[in-house]
C-alpha positions as CSV (number, residue, x, y, z in Angstrom):
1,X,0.0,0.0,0.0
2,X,1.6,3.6,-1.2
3,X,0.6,6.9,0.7
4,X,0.9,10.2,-0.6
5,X,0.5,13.5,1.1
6,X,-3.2,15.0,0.6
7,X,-3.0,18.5,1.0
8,X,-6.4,19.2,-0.2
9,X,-7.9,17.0,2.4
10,X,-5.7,19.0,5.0
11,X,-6.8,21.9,4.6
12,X,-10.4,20.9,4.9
13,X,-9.7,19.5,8.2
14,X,-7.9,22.7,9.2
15,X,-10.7,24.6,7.8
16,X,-13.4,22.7,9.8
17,X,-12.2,22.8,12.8
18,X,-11.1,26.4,12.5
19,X,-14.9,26.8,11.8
20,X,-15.0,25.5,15.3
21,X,-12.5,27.4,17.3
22,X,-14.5,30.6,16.7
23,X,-14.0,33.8,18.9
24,X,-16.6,34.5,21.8
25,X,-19.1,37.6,20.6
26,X,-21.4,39.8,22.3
27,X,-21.8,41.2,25.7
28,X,-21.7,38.4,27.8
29,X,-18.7,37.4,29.4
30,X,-18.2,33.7,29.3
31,X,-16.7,31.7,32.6
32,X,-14.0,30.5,31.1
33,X,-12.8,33.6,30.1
34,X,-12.1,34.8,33.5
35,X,-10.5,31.2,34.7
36,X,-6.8,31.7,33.4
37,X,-5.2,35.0,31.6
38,X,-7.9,37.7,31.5
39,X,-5.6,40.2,29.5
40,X,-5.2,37.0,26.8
41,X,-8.7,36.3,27.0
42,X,-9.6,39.7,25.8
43,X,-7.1,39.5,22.7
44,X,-9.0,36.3,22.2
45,X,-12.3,38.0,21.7
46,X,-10.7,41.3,20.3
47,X,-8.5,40.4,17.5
48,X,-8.2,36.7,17.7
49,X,-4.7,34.8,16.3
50,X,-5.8,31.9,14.2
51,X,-5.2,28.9,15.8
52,X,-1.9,26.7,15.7
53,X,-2.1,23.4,14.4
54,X,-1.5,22.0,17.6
55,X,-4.0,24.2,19.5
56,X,-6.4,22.1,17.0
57,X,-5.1,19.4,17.7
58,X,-5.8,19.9,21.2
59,X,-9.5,20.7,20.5
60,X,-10.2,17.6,18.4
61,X,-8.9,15.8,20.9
62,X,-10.5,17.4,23.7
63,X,-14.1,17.5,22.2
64,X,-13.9,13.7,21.5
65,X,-12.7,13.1,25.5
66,X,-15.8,15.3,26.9
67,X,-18.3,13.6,24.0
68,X,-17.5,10.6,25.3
69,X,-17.3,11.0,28.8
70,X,-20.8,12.5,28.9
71,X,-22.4,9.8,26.6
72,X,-20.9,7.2,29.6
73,X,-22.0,9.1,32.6
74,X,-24.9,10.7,31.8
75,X,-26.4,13.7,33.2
76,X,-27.3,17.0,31.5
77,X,-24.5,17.6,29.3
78,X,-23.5,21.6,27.8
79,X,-25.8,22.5,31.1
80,X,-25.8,26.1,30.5
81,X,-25.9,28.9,33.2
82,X,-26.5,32.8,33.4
83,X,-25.8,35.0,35.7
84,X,-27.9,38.3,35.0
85,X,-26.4,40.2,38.1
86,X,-23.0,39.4,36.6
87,X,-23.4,39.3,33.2
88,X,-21.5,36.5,32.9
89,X,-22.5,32.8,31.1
90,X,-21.3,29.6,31.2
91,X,-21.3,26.1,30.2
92,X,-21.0,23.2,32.2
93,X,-19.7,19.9,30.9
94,X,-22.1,17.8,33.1
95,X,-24.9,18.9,35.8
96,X,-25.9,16.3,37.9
97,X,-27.3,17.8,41.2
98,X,-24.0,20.2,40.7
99,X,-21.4,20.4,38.4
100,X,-19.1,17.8,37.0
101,X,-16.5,19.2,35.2
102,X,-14.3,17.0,32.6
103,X,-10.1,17.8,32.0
104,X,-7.2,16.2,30.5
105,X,-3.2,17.1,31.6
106,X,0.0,16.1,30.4
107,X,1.9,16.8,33.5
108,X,2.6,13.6,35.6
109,X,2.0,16.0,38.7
110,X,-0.6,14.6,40.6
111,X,-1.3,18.5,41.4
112,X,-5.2,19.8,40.7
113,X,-4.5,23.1,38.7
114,X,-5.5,26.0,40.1
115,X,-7.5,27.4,37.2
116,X,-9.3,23.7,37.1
117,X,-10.3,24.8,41.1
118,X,-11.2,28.2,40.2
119,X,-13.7,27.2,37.0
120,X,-15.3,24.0,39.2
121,X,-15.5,26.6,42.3
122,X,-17.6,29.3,39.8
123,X,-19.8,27.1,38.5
124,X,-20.8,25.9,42.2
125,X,-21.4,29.6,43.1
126,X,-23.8,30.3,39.8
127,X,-25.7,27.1,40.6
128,X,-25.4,27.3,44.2
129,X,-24.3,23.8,44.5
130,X,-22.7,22.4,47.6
131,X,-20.5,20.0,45.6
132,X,-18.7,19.9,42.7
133,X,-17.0,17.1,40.8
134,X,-14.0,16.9,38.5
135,X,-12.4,14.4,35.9
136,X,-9.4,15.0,34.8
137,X,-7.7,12.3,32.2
138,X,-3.9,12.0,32.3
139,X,-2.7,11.5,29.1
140,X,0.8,10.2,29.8
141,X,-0.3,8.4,33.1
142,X,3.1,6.4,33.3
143,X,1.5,3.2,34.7
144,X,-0.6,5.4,37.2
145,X,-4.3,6.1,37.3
146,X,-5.3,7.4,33.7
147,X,-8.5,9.3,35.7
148,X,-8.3,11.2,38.8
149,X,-12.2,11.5,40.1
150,X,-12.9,14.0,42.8
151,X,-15.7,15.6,45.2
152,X,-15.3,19.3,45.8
153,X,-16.5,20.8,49.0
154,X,-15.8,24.5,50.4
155,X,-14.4,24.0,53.4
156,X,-15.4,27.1,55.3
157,X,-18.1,30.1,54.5
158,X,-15.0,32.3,54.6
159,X,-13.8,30.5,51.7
160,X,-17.2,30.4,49.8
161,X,-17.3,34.2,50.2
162,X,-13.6,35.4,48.9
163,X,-14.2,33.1,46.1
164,X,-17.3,35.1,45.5
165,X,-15.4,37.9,45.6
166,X,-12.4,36.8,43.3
167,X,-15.6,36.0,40.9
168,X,-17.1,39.8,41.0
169,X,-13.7,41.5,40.9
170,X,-12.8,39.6,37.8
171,X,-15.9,39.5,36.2
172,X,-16.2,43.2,37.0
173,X,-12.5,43.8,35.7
174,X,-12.6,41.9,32.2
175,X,-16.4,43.5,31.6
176,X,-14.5,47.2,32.2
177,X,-11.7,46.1,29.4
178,X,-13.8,44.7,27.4
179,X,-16.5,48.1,27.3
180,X,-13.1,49.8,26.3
181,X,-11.8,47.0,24.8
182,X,-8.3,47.6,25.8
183,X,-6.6,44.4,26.9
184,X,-3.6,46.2,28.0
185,X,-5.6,47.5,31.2
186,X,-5.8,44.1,32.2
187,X,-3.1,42.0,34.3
188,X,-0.6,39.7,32.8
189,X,-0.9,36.0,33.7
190,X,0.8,34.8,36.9
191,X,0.1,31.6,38.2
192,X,0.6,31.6,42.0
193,X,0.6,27.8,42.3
194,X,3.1,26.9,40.1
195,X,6.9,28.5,41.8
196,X,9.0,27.0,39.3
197,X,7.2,28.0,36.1
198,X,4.7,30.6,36.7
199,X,4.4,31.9,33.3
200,X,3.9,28.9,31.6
201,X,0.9,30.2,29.5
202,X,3.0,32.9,28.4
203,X,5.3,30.6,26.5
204,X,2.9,29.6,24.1
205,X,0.9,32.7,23.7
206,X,0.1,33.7,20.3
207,X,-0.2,37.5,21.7
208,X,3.4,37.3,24.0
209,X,4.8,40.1,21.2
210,X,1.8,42.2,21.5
211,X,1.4,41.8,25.7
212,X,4.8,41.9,26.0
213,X,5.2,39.6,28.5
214,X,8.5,38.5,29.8
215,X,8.7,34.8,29.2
């Protein structure tokens, strides 16, 4: 059997699933977008980069992981949410009495990220569920667990409450750049939890020369 290279069917994948990978619109600010980078989020929606080949990737690859998880579990899949008071939307991979919430890593770490916590710990607020519960996938498991399951609980009221807050500033923060749409009055991403690399988003970022960042 010969193979040769088939550029036309390439570039209708690439075209598909850049069809796909569209920009967020409107006035609504979307949870996700105030989980990670807010200042990279904005660019996103502003005056978006086209997507790498490997971000694609990455979203083939995810979308197939979270269609299949859901058809397996069950549950109300895409359980979409609205916050009026915030103006903020979301969607949650699985509602079942309180959000499930599906992830893949490559890191053998057995670490739970903190924007995974933060996303899970929104979407409890918005539906004002006690619990939350998380899947995360580990692609290169190593001979470990390939899926980490866990139950997430706020452990105090004071806890519930600065998350709250974190929630309002940032949602109140991005909304302000966004009515102005200046990115630049936003912060650049710093991950507190990670010591040893906490820029690591900024190594990949397709708007590091226009942030200016320092990698």
């Amino acid at each position: 059997m010969k193979f040769t290279s088939d550029p036309e069917l390439k570039n209708r994948l690439i075209r598909g699933l850049r069809q796909r990978f569209l920009p967020r619109t409107g006035n609504k600010i979307h949870v996700t977008e105030l989980t990670l980078c807010l200042r990279k989020a904005l660019y996103d929606r502003l005056s978006p980069a086209p997507p790498t080949e490997v971000q694609l990737g990455y979203f083939l690859d995810g979308a197939r992981r979270h269609l299949a998880l859901q058809y397996i579990h069950g549950g109300v899949s895409e359980y979409r949410i609205e916050s009026s008071r915030l103006g903020v939307v979301g969607t949650i991979d699985l509602y079942e009495g309180g959000p499930i919430e599906f992830k893949s890593t490559r890191t053998i770490r057995q670490i739970i990220p903190r924007h995974y916590q933060r996303q899970l710990g929104y979407y409890m607020l918005l539906t004002d569920a006690p619990e939350g519960r998380l899947i995360i996938q580990k692609i290169n498991p190593r001979g470990g667990e390939s899926f980490l399951c866990s139950r997430a609980n706020f452990e105090s009221a004071l806890e519930r409450a600065n998350l709250e807050r974190e929630l309002f500033d940032r949602a109140d923060e991005y909304g302000n750049a966004l009515s102005e749409q200046n990115p630049s009055h936003l912060p650049r991403f710093f991950d507190e939890t990670d010591e040893k690399n906490p820029r690591w988003l900024c190594k990949t970022c397709l708007y590091k020369s226009r942030c200016g960042a320092k990698q």
